[in-house]
N, C-alpha and C positions, 0 to 999 in steps of 0.2 A: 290640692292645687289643680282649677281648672286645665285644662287642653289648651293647644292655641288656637282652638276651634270648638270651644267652650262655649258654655253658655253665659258664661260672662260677660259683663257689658264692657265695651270699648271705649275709651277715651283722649282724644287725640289735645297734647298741649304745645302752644309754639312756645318761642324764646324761653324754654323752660329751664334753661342751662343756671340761671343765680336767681336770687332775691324770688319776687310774686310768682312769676311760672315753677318754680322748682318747688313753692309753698301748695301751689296750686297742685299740682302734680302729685304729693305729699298727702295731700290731706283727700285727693283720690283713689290713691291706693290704700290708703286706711277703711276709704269703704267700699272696698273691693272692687275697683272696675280695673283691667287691666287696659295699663296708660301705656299709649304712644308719647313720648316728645321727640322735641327738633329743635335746633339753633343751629348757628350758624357755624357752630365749631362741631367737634367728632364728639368732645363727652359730653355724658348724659348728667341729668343731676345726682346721680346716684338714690334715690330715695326709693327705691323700688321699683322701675317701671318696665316692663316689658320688651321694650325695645327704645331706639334710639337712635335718629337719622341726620346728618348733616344739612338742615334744608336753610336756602333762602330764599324767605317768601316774597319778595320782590320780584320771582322768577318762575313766571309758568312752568316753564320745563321744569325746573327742579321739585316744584308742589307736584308737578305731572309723576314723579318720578317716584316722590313721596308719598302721593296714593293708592302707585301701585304697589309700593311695599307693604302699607298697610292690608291692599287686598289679599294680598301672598301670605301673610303672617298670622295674619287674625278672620280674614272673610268676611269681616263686618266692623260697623264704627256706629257706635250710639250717640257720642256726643266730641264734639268742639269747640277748645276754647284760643280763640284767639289772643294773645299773649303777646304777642313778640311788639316791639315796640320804638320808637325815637327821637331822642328831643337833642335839636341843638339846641347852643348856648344861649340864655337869657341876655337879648337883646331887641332892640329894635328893629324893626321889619329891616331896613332900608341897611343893614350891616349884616345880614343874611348873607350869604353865597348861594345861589342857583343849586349847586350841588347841596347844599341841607335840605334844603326846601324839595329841591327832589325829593331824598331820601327818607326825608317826615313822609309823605303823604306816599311813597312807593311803600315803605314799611307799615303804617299805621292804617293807611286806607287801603291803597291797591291789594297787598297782603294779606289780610283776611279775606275781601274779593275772590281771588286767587283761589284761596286754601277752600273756602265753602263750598266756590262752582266745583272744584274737584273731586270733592268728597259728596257733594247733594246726595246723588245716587245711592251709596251706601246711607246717609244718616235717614233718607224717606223709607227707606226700604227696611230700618232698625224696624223688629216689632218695640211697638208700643209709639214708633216716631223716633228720631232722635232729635239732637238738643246742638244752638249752636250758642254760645257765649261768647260777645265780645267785648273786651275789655275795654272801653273808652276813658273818659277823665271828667270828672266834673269841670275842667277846660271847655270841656263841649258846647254844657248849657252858660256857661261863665267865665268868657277866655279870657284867657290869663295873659297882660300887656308881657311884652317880651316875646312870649311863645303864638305869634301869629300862628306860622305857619303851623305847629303843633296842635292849638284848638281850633281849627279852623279843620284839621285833616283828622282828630276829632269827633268834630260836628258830622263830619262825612261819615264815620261808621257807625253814630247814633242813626243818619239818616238811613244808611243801608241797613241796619238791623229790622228797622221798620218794615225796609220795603221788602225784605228778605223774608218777613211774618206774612204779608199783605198778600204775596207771591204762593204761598205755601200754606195749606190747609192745616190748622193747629196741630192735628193729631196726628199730621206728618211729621211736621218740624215746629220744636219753640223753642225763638228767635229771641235773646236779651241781648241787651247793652249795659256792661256794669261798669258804673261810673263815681269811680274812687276819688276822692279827695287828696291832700299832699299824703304820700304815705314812704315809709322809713327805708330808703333804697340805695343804692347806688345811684341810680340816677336821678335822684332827688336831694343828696349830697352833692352831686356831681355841679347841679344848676344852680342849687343856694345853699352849700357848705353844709360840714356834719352836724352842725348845733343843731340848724334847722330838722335835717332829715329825722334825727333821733324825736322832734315835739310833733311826728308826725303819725299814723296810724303804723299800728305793725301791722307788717305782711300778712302775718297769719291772720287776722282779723278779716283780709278783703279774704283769705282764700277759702275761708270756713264758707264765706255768703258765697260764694261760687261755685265750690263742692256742693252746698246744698242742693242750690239752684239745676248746677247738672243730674245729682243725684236726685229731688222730689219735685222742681219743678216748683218750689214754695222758698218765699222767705221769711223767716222765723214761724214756719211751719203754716203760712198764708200763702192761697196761690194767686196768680194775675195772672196775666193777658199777655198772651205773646208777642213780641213787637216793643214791650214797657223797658224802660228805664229804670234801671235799679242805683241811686245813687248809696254810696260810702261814706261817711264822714265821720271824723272823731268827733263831733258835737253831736252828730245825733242816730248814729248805728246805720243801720241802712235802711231806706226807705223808697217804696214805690212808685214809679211816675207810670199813670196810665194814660196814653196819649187821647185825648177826647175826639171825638168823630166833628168832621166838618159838615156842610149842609149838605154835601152828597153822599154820609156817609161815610167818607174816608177816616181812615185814622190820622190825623196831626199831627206834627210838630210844637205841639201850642202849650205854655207851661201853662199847667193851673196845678203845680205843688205836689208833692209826694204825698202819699198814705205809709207811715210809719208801717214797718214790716216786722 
């Protein structure tokens, strides 16, 4: 058993308390990295991890607080996966409440924001670079009527993944966005009932391509470009989006289709 100042790699998971963060987290510790998580409650998922802090990332101060424990515990952090996550109820825009719409895009967007600027330090300074993953939805590129304000905040951390790669030299940091299709949750029972949730991917399926991804940096043993898109689906496994460069070079937002991974 490493040190807590080992030479193991680090890996920090939000909302890792049920469902895809605790899978996530799960199938990290099986390949050795010693995992951080955090939600918003005191217990951990139990699945092995290292430690385990009370954070909500809607809350500078408390991510503030959150990385200093991490510095105190471990001394270093290879990778991050943003996780945590929230959908109000399947509806039309105009039956929203102020307070959802808030709390989508404080959680989903502002929240990873938060959690990356905090931690940069430590993940550039990983040898070898570290790794940030954030979990978006196939919402992002295809939002889904009902959930405005959910693809739309989204589309937002597809677009900061990008510019989070754009920002940061590869071999410092690689920067994904993995973008799951309906998959078998609580909160995917929650928006359209258990029949649905169950004809939809199991967890463990997004968490294996995640694991990966943090672990080699390849999906299904392929690598890409930091900044890409990794979409989930049960129809077709998961697959590559590399964003194409515009006339000045820039990397895009511009579909032209995944490469099967």
């Amino acid at each position: 058993m490493p040190t807590e100042r080992g030479e193991s790699r680090v890996a920090v998971v939000t909302g890792a308390s049920r469902a895809l963060g605790r899978e996530i987290a799960r199938a990290l510790v099986a390949k050795e990295f010693r995992v951080a998580t955090c939600s918003t409650g005191p217990a951990g998922p139990g699945v092995g991890e290292s430690l385990h802090v009370a954070v909500d990332v809607r809350d500078p101060e408390s991510v503030g607080r959150f990385a200093e424990a991490l510095g105190s515990h471990f001394g270093r952090v290879d990778a991050v996966v943003n996780n945590a996550g929230f959908a109000s109820p399947v509806a039309p825009l105009g039956s929203a409440t102020v307070e959802e719409i808030r709390r989508t895009f404080e959680t989903n967007a502002l929240g990873p924001i938060f959690v990356a600027r905090a931690l940069l330090p430590r993940l550039t300074a990983a040898p070898g670079g570290g790794v940030v993953v954030n979990i978006a939805s196939r919402a992002a590129i295809t939002p889904v009527p009902g959930l405005a304000a959910y693809s739309a905040s989204k589309a937002a951390l597809v677009a900061f993944t990008l510019d989070l790669a754009k920002e940061t030299p590869s071999d410092r940091l690689f920067a994904v966005a993995v973008c799951p299709g309906g998959i078998d949750t609580e909160m995917r029972a929650r928006l359209y009932g258990a029949d649905d949730a169950r004809r939809q991917l199991p967890v463990g399926d997004v968490a294996r391509v995640v694991a990966e991804i943090v672990s080699d940096r390849t999906v299904a043993g392929r690598g890409f470009a930091s900044g890409s898109a990794v979409l989930v689906t049960r129809e077709q496994g998961a697959a590559v989006v590399e964003w194409p460069a515009d006339a000045r070079g820039f990397s895009s937002l511009e579909w032209r289709g995944p490469a099967k991974g």
